[in-house]
N, C-alpha and C positions, 0 to 999 in steps of 0.2 A: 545422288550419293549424299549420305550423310548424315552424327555417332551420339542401366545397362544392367539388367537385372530384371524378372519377375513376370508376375502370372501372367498381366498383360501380352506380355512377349507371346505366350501361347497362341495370341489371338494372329499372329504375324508367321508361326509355325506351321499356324492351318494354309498360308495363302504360298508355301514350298510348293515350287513347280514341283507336279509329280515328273509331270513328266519323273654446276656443282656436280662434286664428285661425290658421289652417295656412299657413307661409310657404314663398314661389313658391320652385321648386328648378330648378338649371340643365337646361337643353334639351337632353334627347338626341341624339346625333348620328342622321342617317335609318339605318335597318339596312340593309344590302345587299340588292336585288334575292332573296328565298328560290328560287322557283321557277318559272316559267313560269304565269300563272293568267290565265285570261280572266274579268272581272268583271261578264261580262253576266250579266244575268238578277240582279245583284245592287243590291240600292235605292244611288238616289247623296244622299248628305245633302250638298253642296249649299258643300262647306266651313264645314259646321257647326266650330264649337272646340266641345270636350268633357273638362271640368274631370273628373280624373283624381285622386284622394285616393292617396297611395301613402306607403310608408314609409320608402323609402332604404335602410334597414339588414338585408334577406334575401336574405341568398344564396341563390340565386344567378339570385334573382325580379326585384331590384331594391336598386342600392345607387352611392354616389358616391367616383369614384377618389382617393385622397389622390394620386395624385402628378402629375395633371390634371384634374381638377375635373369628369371626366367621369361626367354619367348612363349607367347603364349597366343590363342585364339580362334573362331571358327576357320578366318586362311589357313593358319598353321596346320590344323587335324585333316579339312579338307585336301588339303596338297599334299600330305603325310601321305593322304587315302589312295589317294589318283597315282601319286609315283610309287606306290605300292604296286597298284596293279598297271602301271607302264612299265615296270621297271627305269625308273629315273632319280635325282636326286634335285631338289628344292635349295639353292643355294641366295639366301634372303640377303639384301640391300637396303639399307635407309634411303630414303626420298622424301621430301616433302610433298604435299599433295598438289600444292599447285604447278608442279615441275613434273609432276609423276609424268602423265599423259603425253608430253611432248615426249619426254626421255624416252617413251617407250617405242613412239612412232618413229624417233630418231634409233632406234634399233641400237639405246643403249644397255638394257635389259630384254632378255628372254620374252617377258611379262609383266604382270603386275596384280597386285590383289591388293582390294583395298575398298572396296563395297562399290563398285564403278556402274554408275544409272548405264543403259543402254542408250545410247542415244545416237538419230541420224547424222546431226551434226559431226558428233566425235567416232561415227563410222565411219566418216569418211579418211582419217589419218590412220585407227588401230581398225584391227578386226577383232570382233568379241567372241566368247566362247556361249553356249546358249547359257541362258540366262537361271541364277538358282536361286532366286526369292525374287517375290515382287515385295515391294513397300509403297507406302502412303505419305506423303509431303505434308505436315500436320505444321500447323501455329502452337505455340507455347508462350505464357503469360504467366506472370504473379499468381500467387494463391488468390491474395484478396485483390484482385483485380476486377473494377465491378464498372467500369470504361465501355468495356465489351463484353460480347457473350459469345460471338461467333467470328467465323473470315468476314464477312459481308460488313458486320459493326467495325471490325478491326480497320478493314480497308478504305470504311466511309471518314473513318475520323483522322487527326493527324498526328497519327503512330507511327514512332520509329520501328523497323526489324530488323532484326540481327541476325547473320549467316557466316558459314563459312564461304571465304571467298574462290572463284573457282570451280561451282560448284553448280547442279543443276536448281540446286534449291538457293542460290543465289538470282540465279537465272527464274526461276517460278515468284521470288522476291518481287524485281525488278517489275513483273509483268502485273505483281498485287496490286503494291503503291508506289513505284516508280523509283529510278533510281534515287532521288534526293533524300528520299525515306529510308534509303537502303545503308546498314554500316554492316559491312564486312571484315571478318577477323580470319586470322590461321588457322583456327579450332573452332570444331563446335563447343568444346569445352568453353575457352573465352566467351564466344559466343551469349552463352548459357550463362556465365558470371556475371559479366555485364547486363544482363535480363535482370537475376537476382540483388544486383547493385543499384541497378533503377538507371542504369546509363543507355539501354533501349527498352523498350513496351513491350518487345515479344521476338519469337525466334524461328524463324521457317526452321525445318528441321525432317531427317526419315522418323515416320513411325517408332522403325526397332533400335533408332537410339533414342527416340523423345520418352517413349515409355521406360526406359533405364533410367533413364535424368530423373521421372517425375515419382521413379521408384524409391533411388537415393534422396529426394530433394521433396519428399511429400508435403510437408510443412510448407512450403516457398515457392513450389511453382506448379502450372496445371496445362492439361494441353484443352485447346478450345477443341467444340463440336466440329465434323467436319473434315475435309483434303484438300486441296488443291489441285493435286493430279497424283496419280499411281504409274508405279513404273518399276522396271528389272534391272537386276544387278549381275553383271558378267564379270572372268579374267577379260585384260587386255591383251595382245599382241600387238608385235609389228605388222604392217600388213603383208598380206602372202606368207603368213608363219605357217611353219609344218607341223608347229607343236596342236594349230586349233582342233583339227581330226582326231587324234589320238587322247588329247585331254577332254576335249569333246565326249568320244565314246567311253571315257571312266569314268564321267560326271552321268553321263546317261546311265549306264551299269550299277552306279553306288543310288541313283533315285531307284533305278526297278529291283533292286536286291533289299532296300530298308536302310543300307548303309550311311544314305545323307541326311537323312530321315534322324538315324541314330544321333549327329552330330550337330543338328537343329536344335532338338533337344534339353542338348549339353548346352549350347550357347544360348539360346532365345528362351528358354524354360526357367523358372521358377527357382531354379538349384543354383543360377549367376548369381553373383552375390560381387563382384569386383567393382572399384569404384574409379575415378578420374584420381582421386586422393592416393591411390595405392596402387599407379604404376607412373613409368616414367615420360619426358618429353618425347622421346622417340626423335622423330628427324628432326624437332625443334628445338632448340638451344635455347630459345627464350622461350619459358612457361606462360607469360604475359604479354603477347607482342601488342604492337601498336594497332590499333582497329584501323582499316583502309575505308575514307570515304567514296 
């Protein structure tokens, strides 16, 4: 996991499988009509509500507009989509990211959406829904950064990296240059600043937010050549949720109708234009927290 704009994105559209007490956050507006789908053959829950842990602050996943208070993002349209055709209702919660996981496996929320990597480890507490984008675990550095040129340079010399803490790209960190190299923030946003400030060398980071960054931020920062590792992004549940089957097969039904396809698009394409600048903290109360070593 882990967080916004432009053509790049496209390149991350193509790799779409075809196949604390967390406080209420305003109501999404419904998403538009995606595409033509007929929902038979699909279980109907009945207008179940289904408590939704999210984090506000990932572009271009989920985050709230400063300049109308609008929920917004690809969770938001996604989930629009799916309790469309479950008949259900998306009832969203603030969380912090590093709290999300447990809350969820503590069967405080329904769920959670929030670009969550697949992973065996953290299979073993949630159960995940199948997986709807893979991404790429990328370095990011200075414009004029001339230190390095690749992982392998980065990791030979002795660079700080910066990550969000928490995280699988914390954990791929750790395994580059060890943890002493490693500083860890609450955002990849911070994260990203501190790169730009000259407070670390570089920033593990996904793909489909490294190319937003370097979209916004072309002047000042670049992603180096190269991955780390690749990997997919699922909903969480508690484990033994009855919700995985039926979200399951509307996530299956919206890949083979065009429908997620549609909303890939909207989010990873060309037409995002939204920046870290022009929306709000979400579950974090401080925009600046302290970096953990």
């Amino acid at each position: 996991m882990r967080k916004m704009t432009l053509l790049g994105w496209l390149a991350v559209v193509s790799l779409i499988l075809a196949a604390c007490a967390p406080a209420a956050t305003p109501t999404a507006a419904p998403a538009e009509p995606t595409a033509a789908s007929s929902a038979s053959g699909l279980p109907d829950l009945g207008g179940q509500e289904i408590t939704v842990a999210i984090e506000n602050a990932y572009l271009p996943f989920n985050y709230i507009r400063l300049d109308n208070g609008q929920a917004e993002g690809w969770d938001y349209d996604t989930l629009a989509e799916v309790c469309k055709r479950l008949n259900c209702k998306p009832v969203y919660q603030e969380i912090a990211w590093d709290f999300m996981i447990a809350a969820v496996a503590d069967g405080q929320f329904d769920m959670a959406a929030d670009g969550i990597t697949i992973t065996e480890e953290r299979a073993k507490t949630v159960d995940y829904s199948v997986g709807y984008i893979k991404v790429d675990q990328r370095i990011m550095v200075r414009l004029d950064e001339s230190r390095m040129d690749s992982i392998e340079t980065f990791k030979a010399g002795d660079f700080r990296l910066g990550t969000q803490k928490g995280t699988t790209n914390y954990d791929e960190s750790v395994k580059l240059v060890g943890e002493s190299r490693v500083t860890a923030f609450d955002t990849f946003g911070d994260a990203v600043q501190a790169l730009i400030n000259g407070d670390v060398d570089g920033v593990c980071i996904d793909d489909t937010a490294g190319v937003g960054y370097v979209g916004v931020n072309a002047d000042k920062i670049k992603l180096l050549p190269g991955k780390l590792v690749g990997q997919e992004l699922g909903f969480i549940f508690p484990k033994g949720s009855a919700l995985v089957a039926p979200i399951n097969a509307a996530l299956q039904s919206m890949m083979a109708d065009g429908a997620l396809n549609e909303i890939n698009k909207k989010w990873f394409g060309p037409e995002f234009k939204m920046t870290y600048d022009e929306i709000g903290p979400g579950a974090y109360d401080n925009p600046t927290p302290t970096p953990q070593p």
